[in-house]
ZATORPA-590662 format. One record per residue: residue in one letter; y, x, z of N, C-alpha, C in turn. Coordinates in pm, whole numbers, padded with zeros to 5 digits, always signed. Layout:
N
AYXZYXZYXZ ...
//
This chain:
414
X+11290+11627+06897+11241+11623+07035+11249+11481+07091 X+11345+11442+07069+11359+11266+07141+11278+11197+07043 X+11226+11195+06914+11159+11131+06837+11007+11146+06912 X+11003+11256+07027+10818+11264+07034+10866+11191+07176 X+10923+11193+07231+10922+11087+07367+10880+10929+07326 X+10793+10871+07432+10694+10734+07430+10891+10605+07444 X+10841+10528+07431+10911+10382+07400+10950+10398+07527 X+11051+10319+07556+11083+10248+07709+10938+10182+07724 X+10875+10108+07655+10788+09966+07650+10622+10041+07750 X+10654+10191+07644+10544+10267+07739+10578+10372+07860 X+10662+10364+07906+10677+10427+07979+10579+10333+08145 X+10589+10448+08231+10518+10398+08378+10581+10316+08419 X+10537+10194+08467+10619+10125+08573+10718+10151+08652 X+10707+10247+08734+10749+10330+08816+10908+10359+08770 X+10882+10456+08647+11000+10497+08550+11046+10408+08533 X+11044+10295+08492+11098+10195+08362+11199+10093+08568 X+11120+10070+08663+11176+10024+08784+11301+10134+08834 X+11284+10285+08825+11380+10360+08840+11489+10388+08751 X+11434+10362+08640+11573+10380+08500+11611+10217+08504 X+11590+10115+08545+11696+10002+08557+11761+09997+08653 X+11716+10064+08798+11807+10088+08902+11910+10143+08844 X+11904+10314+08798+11967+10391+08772+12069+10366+08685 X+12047+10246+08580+12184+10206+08477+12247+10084+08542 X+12166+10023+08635+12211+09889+08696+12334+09939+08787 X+12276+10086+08878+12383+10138+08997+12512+10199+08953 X+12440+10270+08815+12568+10361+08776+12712+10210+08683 X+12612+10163+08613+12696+10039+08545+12797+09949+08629 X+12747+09977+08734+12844+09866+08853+12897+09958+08928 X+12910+10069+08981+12973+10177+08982+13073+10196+08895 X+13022+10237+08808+13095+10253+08677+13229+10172+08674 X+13192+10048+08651+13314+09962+08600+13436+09936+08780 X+13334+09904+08880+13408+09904+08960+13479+10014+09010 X+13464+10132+09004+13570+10263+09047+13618+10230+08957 X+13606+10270+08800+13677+10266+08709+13845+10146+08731 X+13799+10050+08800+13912+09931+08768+13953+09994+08894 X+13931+10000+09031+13981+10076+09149+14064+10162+09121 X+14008+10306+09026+14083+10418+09019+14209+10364+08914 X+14169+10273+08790+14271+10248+08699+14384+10198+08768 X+14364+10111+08872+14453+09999+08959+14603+10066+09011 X+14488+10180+09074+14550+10237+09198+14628+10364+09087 X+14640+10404+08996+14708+10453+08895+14826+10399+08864 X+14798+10285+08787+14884+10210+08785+14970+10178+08907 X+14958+10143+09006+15038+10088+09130+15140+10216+09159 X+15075+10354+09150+15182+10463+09153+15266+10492+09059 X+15212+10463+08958+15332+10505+08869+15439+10365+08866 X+15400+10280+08882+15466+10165+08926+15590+10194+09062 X+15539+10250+09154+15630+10243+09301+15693+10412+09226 X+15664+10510+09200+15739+10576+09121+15866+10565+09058 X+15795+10480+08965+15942+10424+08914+16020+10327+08972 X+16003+10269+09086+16065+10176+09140+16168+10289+09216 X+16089+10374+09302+16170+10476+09376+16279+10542+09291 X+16238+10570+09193+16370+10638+09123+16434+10588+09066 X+16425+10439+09012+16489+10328+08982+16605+10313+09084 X+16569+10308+09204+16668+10255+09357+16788+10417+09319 X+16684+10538+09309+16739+10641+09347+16859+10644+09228 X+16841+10615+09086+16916+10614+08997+17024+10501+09000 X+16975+10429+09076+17115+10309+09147+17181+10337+09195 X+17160+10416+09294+17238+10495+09418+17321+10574+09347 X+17245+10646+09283+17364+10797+09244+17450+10769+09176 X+17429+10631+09059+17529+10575+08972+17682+10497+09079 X+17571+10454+09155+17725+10381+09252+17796+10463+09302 X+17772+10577+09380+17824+10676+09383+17922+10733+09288 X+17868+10743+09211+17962+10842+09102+18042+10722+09025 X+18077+10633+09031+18160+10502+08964+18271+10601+08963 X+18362+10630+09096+18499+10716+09144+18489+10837+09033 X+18369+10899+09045+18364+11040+08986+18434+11034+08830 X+18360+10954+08781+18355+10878+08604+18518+10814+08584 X+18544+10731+08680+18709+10689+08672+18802+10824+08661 X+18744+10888+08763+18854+11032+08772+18865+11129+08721 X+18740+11103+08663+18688+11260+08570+18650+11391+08597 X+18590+11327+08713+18540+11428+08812+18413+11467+08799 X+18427+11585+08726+18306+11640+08662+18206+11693+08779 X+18291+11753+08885+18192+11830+08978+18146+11744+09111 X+18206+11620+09095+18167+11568+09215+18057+11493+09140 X+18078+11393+09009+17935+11316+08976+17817+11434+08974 X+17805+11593+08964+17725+11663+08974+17670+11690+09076 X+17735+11673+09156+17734+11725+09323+17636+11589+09385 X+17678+11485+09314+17568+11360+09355+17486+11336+09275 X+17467+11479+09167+17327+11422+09074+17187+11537+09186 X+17251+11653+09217+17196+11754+09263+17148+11718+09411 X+17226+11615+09466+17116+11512+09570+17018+11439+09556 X+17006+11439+09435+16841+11441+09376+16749+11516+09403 X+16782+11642+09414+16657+11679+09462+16580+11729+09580 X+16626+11614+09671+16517+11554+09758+16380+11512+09748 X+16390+11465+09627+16257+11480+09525+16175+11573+09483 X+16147+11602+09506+16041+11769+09410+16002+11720+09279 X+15979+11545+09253+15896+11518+09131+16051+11489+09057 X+16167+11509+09063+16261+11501+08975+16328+11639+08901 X+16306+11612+08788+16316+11793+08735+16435+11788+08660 X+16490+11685+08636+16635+11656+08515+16716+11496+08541 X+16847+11515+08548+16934+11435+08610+17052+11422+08509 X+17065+11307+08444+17253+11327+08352+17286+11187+08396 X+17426+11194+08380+17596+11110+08384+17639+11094+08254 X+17584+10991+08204+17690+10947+08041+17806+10890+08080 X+17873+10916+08055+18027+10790+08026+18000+10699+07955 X+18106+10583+07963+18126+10488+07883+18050+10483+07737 X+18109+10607+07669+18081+10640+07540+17948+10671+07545 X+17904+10662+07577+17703+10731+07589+17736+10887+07593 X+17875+10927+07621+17860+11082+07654+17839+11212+07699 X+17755+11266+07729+17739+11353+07859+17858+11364+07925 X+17839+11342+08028+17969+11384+08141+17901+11488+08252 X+17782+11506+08337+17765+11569+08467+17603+11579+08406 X+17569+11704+08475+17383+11805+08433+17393+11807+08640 X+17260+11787+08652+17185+11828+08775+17215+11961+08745 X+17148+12037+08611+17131+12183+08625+17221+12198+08499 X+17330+12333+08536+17351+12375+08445+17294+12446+08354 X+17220+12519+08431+17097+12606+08331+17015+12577+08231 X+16945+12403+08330+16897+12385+08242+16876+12211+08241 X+16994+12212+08156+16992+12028+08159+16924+11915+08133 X+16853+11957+08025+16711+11900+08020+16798+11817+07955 X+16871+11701+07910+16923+11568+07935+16946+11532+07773 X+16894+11431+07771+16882+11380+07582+17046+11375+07515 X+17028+11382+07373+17186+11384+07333+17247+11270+07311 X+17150+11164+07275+17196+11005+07335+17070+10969+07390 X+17092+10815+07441+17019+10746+07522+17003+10641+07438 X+16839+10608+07482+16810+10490+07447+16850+10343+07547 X+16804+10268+07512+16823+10124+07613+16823+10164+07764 X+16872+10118+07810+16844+10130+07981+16676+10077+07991 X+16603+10137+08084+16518+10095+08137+16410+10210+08164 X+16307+10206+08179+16166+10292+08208+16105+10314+08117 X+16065+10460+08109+15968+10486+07991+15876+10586+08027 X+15793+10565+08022+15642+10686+08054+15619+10715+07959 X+15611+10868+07967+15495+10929+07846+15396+11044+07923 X+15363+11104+07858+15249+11162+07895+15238+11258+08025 X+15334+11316+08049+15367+11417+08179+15472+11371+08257 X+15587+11286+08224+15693+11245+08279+15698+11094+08277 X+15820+11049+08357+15842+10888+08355+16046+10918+08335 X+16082+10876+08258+16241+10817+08281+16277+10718+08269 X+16382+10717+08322+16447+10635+08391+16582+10611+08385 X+16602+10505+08296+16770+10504+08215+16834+10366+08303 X+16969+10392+08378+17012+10294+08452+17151+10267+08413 X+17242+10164+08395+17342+10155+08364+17409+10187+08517 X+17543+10196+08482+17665+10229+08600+17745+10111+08594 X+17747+10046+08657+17836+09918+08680+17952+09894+08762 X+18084+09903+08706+18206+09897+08772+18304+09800+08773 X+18264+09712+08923+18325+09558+08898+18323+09461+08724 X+18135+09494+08712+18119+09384+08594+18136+09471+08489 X+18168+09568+08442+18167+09666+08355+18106+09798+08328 X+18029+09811+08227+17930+09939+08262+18042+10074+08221 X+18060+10142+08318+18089+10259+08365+18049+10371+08259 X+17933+10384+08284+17840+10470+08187+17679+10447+08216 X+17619+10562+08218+17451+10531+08250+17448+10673+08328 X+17319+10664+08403+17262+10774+08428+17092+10792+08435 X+17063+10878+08410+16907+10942+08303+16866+11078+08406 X+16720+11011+08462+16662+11095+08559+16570+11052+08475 X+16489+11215+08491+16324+11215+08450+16253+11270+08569 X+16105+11191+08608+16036+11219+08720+15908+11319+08667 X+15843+11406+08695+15716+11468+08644+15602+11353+08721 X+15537+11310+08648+15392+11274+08719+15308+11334+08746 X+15322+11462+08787+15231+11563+08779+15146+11509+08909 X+15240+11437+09017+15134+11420+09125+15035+11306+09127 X+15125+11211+09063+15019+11114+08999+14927+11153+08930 X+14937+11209+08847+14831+11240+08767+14735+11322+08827 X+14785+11404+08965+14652+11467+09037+14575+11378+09137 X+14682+11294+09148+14613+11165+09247+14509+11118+09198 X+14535+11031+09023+14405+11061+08975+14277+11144+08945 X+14292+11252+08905+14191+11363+08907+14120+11342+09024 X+14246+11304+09124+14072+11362+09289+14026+11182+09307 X+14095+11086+09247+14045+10976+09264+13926+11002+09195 X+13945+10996+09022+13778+11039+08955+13726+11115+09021 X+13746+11257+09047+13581+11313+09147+13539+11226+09283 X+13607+11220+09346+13646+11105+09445+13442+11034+09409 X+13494+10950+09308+13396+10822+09197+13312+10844+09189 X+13302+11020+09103+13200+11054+09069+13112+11123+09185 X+13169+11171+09268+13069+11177+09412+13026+11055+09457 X+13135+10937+09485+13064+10801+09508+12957+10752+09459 X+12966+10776+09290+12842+10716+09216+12699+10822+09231 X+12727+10964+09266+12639+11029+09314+12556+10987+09373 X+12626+11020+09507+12571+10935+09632+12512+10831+09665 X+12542+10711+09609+12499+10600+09590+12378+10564+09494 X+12376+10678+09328+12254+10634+09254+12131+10712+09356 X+12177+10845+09435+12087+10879+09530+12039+10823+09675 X+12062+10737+09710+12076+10620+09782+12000+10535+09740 X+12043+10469+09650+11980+10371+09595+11845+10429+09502 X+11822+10548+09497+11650+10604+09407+11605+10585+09558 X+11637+10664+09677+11593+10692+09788+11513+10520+09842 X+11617+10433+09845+11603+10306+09915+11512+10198+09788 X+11479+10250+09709+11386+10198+09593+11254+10232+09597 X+11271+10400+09643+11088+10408+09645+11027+10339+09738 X+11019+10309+09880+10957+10235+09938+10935+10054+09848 X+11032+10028+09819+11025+09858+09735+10944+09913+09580 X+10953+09988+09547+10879+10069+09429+10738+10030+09446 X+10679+10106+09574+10551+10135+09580+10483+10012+09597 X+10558+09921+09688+10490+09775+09728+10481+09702+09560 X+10596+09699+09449+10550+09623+09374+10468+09714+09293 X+10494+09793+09257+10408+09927+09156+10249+09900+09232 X+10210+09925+09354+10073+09933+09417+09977+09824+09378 X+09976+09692+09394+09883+09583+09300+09844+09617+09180 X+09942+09661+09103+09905+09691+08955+09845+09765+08956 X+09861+09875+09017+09794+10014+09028+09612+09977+09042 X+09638+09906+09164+09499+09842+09262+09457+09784+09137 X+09496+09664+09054+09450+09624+08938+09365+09691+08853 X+09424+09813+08788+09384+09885+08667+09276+09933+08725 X+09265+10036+08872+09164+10059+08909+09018+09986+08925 X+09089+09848+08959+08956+09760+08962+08848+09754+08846 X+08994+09726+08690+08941+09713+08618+08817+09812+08574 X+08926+09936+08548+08840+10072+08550+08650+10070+08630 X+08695+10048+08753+08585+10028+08807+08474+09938+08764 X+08490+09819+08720+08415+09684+08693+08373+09737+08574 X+08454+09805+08462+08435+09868+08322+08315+09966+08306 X+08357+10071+08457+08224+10168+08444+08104+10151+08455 X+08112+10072+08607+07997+10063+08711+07969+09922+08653 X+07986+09820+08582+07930+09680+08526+07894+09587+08631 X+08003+09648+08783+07993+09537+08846+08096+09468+08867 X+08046+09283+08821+08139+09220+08816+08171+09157+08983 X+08101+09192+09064+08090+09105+09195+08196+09161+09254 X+08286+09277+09259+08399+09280+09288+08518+09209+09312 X+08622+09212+09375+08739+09121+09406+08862+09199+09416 X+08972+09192+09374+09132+09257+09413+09147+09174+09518 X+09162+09243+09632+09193+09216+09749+09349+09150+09772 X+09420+09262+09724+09567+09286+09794+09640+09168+09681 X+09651+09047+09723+09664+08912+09622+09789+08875+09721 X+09895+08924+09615+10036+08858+09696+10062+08674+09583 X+10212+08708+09665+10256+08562+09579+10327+08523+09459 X+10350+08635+09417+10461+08658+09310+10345+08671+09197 X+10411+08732+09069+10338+08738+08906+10257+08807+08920 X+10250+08937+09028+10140+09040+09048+10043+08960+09105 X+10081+08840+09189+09949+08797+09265+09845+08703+09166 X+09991+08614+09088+09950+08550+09023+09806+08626+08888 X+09856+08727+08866+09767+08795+08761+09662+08911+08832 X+09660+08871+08954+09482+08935+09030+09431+08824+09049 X+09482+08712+09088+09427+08545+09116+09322+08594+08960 X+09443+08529+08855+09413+08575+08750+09286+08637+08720 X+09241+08745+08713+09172+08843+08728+09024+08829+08777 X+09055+08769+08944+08952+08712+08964+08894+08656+08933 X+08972+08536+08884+08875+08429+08829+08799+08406+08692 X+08881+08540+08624+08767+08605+08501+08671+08680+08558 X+08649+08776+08676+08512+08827+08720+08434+08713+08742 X+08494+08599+08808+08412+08494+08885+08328+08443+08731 X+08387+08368+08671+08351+08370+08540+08258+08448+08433 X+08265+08590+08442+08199+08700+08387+08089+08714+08441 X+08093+08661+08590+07956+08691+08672+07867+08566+08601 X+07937+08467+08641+07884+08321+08618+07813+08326+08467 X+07887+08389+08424+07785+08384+08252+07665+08490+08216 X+07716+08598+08350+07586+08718+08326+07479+08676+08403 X+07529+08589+08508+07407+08495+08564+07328+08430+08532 X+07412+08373+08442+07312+08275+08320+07221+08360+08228 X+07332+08444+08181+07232+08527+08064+07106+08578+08167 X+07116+08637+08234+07060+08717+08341+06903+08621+08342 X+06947+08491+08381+06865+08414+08426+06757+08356+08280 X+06845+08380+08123+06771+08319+08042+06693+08470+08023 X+06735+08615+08033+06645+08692+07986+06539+08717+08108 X+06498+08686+08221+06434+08761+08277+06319+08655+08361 X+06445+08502+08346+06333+08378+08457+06263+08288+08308 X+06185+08207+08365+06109+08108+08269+06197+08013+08269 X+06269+07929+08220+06347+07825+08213+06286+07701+08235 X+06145+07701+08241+06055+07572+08290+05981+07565+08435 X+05976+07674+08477+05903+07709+08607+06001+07772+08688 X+06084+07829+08658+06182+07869+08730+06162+08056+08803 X+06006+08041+08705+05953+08178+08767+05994+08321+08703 X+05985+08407+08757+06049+08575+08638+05954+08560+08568 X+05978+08631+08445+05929+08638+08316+05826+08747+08234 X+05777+08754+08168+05746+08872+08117+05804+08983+08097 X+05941+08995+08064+06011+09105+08049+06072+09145+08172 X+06076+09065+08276+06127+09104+08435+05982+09134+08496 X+05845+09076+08452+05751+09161+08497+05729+09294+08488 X+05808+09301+08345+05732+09501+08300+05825+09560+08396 X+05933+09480+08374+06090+09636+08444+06012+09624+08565 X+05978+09500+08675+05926+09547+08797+05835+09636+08798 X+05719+09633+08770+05599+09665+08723+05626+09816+08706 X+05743+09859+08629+05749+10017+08589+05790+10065+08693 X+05879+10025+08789+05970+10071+08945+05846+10044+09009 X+05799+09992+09055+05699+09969+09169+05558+10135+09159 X+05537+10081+09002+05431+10208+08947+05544+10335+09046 X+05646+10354+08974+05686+10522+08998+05770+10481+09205 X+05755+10358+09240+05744+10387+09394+05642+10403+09456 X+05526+10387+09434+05373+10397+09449+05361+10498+09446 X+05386+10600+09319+05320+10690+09304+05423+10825+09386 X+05546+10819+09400+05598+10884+09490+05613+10848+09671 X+05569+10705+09664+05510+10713+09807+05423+10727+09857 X+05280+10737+09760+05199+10754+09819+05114+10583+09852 X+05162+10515+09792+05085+10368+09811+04987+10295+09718 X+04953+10184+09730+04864+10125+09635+04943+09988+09570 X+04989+09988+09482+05040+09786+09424+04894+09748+09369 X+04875+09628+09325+04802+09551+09302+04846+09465+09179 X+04776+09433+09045+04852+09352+08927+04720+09215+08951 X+04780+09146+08944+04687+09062+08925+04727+08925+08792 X+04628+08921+08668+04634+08796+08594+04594+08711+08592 X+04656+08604+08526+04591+08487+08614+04607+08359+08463 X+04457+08320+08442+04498+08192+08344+04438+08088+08351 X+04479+07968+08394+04457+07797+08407+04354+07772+08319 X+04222+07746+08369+04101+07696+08317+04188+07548+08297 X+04150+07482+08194+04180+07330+08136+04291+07329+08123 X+04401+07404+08087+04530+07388+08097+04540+07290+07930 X+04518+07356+07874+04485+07318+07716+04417+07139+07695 X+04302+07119+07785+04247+06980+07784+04344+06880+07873 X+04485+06929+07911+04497+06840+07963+04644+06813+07886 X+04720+06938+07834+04790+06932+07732+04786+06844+07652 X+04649+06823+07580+04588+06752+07438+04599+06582+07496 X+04532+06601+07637+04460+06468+07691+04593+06351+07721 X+04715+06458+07780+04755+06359+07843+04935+06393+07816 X+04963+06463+07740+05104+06552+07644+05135+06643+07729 X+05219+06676+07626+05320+06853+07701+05408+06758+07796 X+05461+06695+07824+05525+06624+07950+05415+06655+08063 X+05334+06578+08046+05233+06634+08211+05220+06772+08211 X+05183+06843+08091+05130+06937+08082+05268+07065+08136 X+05381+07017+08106+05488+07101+08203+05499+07076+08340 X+05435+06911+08352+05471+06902+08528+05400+06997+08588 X+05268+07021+08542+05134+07109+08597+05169+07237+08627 X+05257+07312+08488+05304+07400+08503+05427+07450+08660 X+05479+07335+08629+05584+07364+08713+05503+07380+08858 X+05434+07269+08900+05368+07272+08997+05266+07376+09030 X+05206+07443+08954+05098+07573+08940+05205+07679+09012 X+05337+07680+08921+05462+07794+08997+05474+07789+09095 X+05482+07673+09172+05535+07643+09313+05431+07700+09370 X+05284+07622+09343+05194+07664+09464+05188+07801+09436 X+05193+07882+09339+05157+08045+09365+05254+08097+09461 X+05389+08069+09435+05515+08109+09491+05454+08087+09632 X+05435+07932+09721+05407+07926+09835+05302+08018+09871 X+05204+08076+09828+05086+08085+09853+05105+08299+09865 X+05183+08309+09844+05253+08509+09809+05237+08520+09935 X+05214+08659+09976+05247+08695+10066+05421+08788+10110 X+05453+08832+10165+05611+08852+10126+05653+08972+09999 X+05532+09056+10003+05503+09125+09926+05432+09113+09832 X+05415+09003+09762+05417+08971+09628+05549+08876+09554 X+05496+08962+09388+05574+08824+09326+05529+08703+09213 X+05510+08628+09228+05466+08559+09104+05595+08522+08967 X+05489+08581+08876+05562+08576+08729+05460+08461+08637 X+05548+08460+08497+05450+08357+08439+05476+08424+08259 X+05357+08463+08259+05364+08525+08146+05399+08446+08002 X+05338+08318+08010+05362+08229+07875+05199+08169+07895 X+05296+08024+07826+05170+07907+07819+05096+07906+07940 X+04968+07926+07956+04879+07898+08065+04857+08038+08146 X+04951+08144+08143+04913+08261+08176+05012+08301+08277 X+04962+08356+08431+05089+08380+08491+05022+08528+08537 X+05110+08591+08649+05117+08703+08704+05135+08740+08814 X+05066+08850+08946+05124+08803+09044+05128+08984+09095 X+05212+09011+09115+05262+09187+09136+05230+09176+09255 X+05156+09241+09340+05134+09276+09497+05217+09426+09509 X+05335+09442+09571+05419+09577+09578+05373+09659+09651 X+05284+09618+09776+05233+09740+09838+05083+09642+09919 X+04973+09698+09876+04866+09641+09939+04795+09770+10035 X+04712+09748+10136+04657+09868+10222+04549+09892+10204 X+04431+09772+10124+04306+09781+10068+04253+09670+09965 X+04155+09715+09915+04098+09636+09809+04052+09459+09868 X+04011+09484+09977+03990+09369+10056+04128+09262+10092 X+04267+09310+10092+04361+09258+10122+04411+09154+09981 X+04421+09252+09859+04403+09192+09740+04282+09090+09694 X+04207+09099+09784+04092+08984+09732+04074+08837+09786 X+04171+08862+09945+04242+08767+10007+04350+08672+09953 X+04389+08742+09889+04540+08725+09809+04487+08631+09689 X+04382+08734+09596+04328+08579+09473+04225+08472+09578 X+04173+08476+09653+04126+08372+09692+04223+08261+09746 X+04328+08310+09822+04389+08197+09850+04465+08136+09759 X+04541+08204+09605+04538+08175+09494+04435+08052+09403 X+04324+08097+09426+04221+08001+09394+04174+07865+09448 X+04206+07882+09603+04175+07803+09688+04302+07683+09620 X+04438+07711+09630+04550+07604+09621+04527+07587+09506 X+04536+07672+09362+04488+07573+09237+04469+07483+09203 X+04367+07525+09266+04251+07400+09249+04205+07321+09337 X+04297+07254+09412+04319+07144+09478+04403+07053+09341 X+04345+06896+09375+04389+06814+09297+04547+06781+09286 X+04622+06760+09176+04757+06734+09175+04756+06589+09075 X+04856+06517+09180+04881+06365+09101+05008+06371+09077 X+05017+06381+08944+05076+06444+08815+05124+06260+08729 X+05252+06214+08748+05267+06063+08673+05164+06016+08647 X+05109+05985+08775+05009+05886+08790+04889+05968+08776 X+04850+06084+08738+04672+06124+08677+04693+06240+08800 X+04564+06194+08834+04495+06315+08928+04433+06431+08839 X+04489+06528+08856+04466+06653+08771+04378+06783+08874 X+04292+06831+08782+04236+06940+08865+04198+07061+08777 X+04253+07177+08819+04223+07288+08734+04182+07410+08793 X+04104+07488+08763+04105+07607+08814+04165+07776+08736 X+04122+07848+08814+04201+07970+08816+04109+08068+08775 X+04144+08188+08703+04017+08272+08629+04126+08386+08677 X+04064+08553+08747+04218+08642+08775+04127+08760+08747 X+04223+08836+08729+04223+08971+08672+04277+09097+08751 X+04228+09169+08863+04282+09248+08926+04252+09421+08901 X+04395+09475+08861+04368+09605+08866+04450+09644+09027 X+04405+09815+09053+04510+09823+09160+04532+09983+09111 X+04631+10005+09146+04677+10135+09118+04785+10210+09253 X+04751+10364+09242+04851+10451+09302+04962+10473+09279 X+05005+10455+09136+05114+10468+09050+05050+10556+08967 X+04984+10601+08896+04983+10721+08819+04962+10654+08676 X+04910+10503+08692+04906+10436+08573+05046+10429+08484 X+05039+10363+08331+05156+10313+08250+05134+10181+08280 X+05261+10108+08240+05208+09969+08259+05140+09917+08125 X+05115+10013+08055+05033+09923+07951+04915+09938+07983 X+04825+10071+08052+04690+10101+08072+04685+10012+08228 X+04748+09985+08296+04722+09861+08415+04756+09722+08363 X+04818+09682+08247+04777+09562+08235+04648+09595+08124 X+04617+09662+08096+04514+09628+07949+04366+09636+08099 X+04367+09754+08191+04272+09748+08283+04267+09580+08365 X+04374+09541+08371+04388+09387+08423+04317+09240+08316 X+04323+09289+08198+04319+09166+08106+04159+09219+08086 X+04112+09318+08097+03950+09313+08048+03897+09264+08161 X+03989+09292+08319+03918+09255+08427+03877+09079+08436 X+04004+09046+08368+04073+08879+08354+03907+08852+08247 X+03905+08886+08129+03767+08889+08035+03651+08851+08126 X+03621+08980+08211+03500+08985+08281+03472+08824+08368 X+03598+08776+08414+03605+08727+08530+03536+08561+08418 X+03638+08563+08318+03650+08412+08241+03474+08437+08167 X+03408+08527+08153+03265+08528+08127+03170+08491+08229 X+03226+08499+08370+03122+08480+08456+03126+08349+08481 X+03226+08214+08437+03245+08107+08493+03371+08074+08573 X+03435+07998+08571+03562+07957+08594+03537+07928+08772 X+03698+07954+08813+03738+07973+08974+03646+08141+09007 X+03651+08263+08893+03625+08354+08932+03733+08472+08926 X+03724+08577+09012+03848+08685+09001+03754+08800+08985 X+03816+08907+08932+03713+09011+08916+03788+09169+08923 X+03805+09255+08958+03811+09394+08996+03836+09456+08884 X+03906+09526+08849+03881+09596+08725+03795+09737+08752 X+03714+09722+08664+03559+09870+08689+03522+09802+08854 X+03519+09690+08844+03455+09688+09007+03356+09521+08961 X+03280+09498+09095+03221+09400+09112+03288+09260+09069 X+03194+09168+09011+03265+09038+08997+03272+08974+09134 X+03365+08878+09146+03418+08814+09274+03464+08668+09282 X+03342+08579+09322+03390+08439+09313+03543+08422+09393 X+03550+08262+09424+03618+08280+09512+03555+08187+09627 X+03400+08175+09640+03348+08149+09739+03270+08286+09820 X+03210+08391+09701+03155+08463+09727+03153+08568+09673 X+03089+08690+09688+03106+08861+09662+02973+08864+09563 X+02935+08913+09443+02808+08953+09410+02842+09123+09380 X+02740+09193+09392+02752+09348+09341+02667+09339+09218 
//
């Protein structure tokens, strides 16, 4: 059973903050009653024997006369004033000779058949207490009282429960006065994992851990942050190499379709019209050849800008590759609004651009389908690129309708 319980290492925070309280409170508990209760043990059996030490002085001076005279019943008569004591249960009078002379009790004398050294001896239930008799400089005899420690020894008993309620009390105290300091350091981490969790599911890195203290927890959401900040910063980039042109700065072919597919299925559940329009740079190629891919990117770049300026808020311009761009109208109200849209397209084109030094002039050939949404985006661009065909057959600076009329961009023919 204890073999399937997790490590300390895995256990909850929480746990692992309450089980170091819990050995920290009881451990210092522990040792300090322990030396308290040991102390105060000691100190009684100590004044114990001091008391019956005095008391075994007394009775010996006393009985000096008794021992000279051989007065059996009087050294008895002053052993049996002993028990004033309750903790004294056995009392003897040696003579000179180490011989019994006088019993507290006759019944029951209790009293050893010789004596050891004068002095104090504890053992396990009792303490005695061996004192010489001294008569003007000469020992007399001895006398031998034994004390029960029985009360000492209960003194201790209620001292330990005493402890062990103390340490009760106190590890409950101290769990009590921990959970509040618990939750404040336990809660960041908590807030942490969740974040993570969150950023993990939902793949958003633009998130932040708020609750940023000053300590190692704060230090490791700082932390934290500044790997989202980072994580963003590189999905930005990626972001930006899969979806923008890296020369024009414009969205791309593959950020055209994803728009292109959302717009189709908002169209077609709102009920609106978008507009595709293609678009490819008459002379882009003669000027490539004429004058290098250096001009021939400035052109580019500059072709981006003016489409970009030239949108209405509801368009977007894309750039499909090489001389080919794109321009998504998200919601148009008629065919006439879209025809506004490539003319003024046409119109900025092809205005002259002085390009490192060369005056450059190009025009614009466009391709317009429009749809409800019910199209794919492959059957609205393929309807767009035959329109783009029609348009580049009739002569350059023309836009053309798809299944509809060709359309300069000075004038309408049917």
């Amino acid at each position: 059973m204890i073999g399937m319980l997790p490590s300390f290492k895995d256990w909850k925070i929480s746990y692992k903050i309450n089980t170091v309280v819990i050995i920290t409170v009881l451990s210092s508990l522990l040792v300090a009653l322990s030396g308290i209760t040991a102390y105060d043990h000691s100190v009684r059996r100590q004044l114990l024997a001091e008391e019956v030490h005095i008391l075994s002085a007394v009775t010996g001076t006393r009985s000096v006369a008794a021992l000279k005279l051989l007065d059996v019943p009087a050294a008895a008569s002053n052993l049996e004033a002993l028990r004033i004591n309750p903790l004294i249960n056995a009392a003897c009078i040696y003579d000179g000779s180490n011989t019994l002379f006088a019993v507290m009790d006759d019944n029951e004398p209790n009293c050893p058949s010789r004596l050891p050294v004068s002095g104090v001896y504890f053992f396990d239930g009792f303490i005695e207490v061996i004192t010489d008799i001294d008569a003007s400089g000469t020992q007399a005899g001895k006398i031998y009282i034994r004390a029960s420690l029985e009360k000492v020894n209960a003194r201790l008993q209620h001292s330990i429960a005493v402890s062990v309620f103390i340490m009760m009390g106190s590890l409950l105290l101290s769990v009590l006065l921990t959970a509040p300091l618990q939750h404040r350091v336990v809660q960041p981490m908590i807030d942490l994992r969740n974040l993570a969790y969150k950023v993990s599911s939902n793949k958003d890195f633009t998130v932040r851990a708020q609750s940023i203290t000053k300590d190692e927890v704060g230090d490791t959401g700082a932390a934290f942050n500044l790997m989202l900040s980072t994580i963003e910063e590189a999905n930005g980039e990626l972001y930006k190499l899969a979806y923008y042109d890296s020369l024009t700065g414009l969205a791309n072919r593959r950020r055209f379709l994803t728009d292109l597919e959302l717009r189709l299925a908002k169209a077609r559940y709102g009920k609106k019209q978008i507009a595709v329009m293609i678009l490819n740079i008459n002379g882009f190629q003669q000027v490539n050849e004429a004058l290098g891919h250096d001009v021939g990117d400035l052109l580019l770049q500059s072709l981006a800008r003016r489409v970009e300026d030239e949108l209405p808020t509801s368009g977007v311009g894309y750039r499909l590759g090489s001389d080919e761009f794109s321009v998504l109208l998200k919601q148009i109200e008629s065919k006439e609004a879209a025809a506004a849209v490539a003319e003024a397209l046409q119109s900025t084109i092809s205005k002259p651009m002085d390009l490192a030094g060369n005056v450059i002039s190009v025009t614009v050939s466009i391709g317009i389908s429009i749809s409800g949404g019910f199209d794919s985006c492959a059957s609205i661009l393929k309807r767009s690129d035959q329109a783009l065909i029609k348009a580049k057959s009739k002569g350059r600076n023309v836009y053309q309708f798809a299944n509809d009329c060709v359309m300069h961009g000075d004038e309408r023919t049917e």
